[in-house]
N, C-alpha and C positions, 0 to 999 in steps of 0.2 A: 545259502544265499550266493556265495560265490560261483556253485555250478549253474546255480539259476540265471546267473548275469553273462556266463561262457555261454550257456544253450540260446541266451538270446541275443549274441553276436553272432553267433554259426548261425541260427535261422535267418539274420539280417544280409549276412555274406553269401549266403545261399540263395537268396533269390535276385532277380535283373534287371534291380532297378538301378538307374547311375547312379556309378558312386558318387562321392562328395567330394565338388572341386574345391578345395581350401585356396588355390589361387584365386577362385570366383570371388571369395567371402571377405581376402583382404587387398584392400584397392592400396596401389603403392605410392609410396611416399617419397618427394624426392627433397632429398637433404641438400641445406646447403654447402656450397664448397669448403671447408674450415679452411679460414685467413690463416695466409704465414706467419710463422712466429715472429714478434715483434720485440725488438730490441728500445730499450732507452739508451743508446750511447754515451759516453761516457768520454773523457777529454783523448784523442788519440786513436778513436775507435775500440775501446774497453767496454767492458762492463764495470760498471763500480758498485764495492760492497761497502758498505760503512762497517766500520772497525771500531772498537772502543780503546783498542793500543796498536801499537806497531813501533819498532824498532826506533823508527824518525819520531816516535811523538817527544819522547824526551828529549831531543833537541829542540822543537819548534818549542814547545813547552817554556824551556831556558831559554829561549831569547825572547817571548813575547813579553817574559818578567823583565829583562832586562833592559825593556824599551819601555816599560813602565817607569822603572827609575830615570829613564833619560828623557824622559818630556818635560818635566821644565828645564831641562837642557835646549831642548829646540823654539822651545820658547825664545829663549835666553838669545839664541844666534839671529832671529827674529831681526833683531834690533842691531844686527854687527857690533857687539861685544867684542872685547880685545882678548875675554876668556874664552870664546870659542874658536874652534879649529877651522883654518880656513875652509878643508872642505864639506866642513857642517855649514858651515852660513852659506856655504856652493851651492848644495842640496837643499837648503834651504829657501832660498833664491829661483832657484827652479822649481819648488812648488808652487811658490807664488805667480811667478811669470804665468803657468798655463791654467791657472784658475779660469773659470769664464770659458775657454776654449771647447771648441765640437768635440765629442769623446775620444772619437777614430783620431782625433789632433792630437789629444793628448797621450794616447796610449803610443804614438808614432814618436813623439818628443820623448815620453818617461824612457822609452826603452831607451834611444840617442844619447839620452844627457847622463841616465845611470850606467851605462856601460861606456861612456866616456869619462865619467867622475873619478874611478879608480883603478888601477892597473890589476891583472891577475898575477894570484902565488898560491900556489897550493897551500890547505892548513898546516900541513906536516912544515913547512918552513916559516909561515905565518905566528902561530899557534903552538905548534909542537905536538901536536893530534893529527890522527890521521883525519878525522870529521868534526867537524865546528862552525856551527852556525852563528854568525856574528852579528851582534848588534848593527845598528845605524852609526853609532859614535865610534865605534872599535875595527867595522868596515871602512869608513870614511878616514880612519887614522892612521891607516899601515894602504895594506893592501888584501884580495881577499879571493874566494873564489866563487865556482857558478851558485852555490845555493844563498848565499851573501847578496848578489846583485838580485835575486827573486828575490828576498825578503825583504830589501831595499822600495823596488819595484811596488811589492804585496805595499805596504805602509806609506807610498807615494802616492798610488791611487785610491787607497782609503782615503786619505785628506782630500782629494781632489773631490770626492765624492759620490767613487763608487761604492757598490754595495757589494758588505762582506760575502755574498752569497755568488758576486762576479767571478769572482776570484782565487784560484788555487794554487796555493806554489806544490809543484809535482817533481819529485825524483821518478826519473827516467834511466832507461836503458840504453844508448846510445848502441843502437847495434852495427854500426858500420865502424864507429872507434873502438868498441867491448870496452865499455867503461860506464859508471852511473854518473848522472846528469841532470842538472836541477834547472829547472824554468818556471817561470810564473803563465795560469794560463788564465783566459777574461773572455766573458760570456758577454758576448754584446750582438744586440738587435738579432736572434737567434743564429750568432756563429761563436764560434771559439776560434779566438784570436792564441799567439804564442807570441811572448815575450822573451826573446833568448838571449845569455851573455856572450856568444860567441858570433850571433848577426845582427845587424841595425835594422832589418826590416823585420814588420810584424806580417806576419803571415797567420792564415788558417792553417789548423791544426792537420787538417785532410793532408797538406801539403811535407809534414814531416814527421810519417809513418816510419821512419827509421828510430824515431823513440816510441820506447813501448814502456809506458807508466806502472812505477812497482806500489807508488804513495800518492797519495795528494791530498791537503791540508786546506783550509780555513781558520779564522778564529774560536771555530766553536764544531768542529766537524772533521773526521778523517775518513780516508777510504784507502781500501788496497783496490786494485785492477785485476781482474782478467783481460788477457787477451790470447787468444787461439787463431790458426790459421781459418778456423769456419766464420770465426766472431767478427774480423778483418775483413774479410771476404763479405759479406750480409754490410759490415756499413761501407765499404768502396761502392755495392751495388746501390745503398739507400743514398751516397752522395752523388751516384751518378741521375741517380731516378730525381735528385732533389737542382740538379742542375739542368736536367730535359724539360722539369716542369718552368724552372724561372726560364730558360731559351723561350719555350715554348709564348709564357706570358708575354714577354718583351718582345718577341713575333705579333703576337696578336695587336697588342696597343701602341707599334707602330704600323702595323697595318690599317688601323682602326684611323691614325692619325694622319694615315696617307689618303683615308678616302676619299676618292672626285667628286665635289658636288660642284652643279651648275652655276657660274658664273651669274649673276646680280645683272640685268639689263640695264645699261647708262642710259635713263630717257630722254638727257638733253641730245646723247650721243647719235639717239634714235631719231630724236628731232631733225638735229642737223643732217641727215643723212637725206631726210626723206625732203626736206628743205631742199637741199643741195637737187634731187634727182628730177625734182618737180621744176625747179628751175632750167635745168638742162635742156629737159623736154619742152620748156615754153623757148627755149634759144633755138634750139633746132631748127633750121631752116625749110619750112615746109615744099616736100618735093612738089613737082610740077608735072600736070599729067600731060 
């Protein structure tokens, strides 16, 4: 069988007829371009992985119990009690004040008033630890440092009414100090805002790439971060690509709002005109031939 099927490929090769265009037979296909890889960003230009431990959970952990036991303490200051510490009824007091308020109002006030409520001390002289996350009542009692005034922040704007999923207090890497660095950060109207204890203004996150996120937290969620010099690079370009499109819009719809249309004809204004010119012409002195 086998020589049977070689003698009759040699008789087929052997004679002159065209051979067989296989480019004829397959008509080509044009593929689409595959889209760039796309990134979900992550506070700081990271990727964030969800973690089920990490180093910092034990600390958040210990103090979210600890603010457990201390609400009917704030309660308590509520009402300016003589048992509570003056800068708990403080804190207190400014919750209340910014209730009602625009969000961007109050995320610009929490940061003001909580990094004016308490002086800085590192925990080693605080505490006697080198890391220690402080309650509300044991921050507001001494003095404290930056992961203190995030957690403060995190527990201000829950009551006001955001949502725990806004919200992440993040240890950072300060890379211009080389030192880790605690901020609270708040997902609003599609940006990330930063809450920081060392500046009074809230800025976008775009704006300080010199922290590079190891942790970040919620109530009920952790993540570690990646960040890479490619991963930096990919969202600098997606916030520049994300700022040429809003130029772009705020181009358009005030151009749209500049556009000339024709002026409305005043018909008394037309009246009088043609009044006025009708009359001219019966004053006019008729020439004399």
């Amino acid at each position: 069988m086998l020589l049977a099927l070689l003698a009759g490929v040699t008789a087929a090769t052997s004679t002159r007829a065209a051979p067989f265009n296989l480019g004829a037979q397959i008509k080509p296909q044009v593929l689409p371009a595959p889209e760039p890889e796309r990134f979900d960003f992550g506070i700081f230009g990271s990727v964030p992985l969800q973690t089920p431990t990490h180093r910092f959970r034990q600390s958040w952990e210990s103090v979210l119990a600890r603010i457990e036991q201390e609400r009917a303490l704030y309660s308590l200051c509520e009402t300016a009690s003589p048992h509570c510490p003056p800068k708990l009824t403080a804190w207190r007091r400014i919750v209340k004040s910014m209730h009602g308020l625009p969000p961007m109002e109050q995320l610009r006030r929490v940061n003001t008033a909580i990094n004016g409520l308490v002086k800085y001390a590192d925990d080693i002289k605080v505490f006697g630890k080198r890391d220690y996350w402080a309650s509300p009542v044991e921050f507001v009692s001494g003095r404290g440092d930056c992961e203190d005034y995030a957690v403060l922040k995190f527990l201000t704007l829950l009551e006001l009414g955001f949502d725990n999923e806004q919200l992440r207090v993040a240890v950072v890497k300060d890379r211009r100090r080389r030192v880790l660095h605690a901020v609270l950060t708040v997902s609003l109207d599609g940006k990330v805002y930063v809450l920081d204890s060392l500046y009074g203004a809230v800025v976008e996150h775009q704006y300080v790439l010199k922290y590079v996120p190891i942790f970040s937290t919620n109530l009920d969620r952790q993540w570690v971060h990646v960040v890479t010099n490619q991963i930096r690079a990919r969202f600098i370009t997606a916030v520049e690509e994300g700022r040429a499109k809003a130029k772009s819009a705020r181009a358009a719809k005030e151009a749209s709002a500049r556009a000339v249309t024709l002026p409305v004809a005043n018909p008394q204004r037309s009246r009088k005109g043609v009044a006025h010119t009708s009359d001219a012409v019966q004053r006019a002195p008729r020439s004399r031939s």
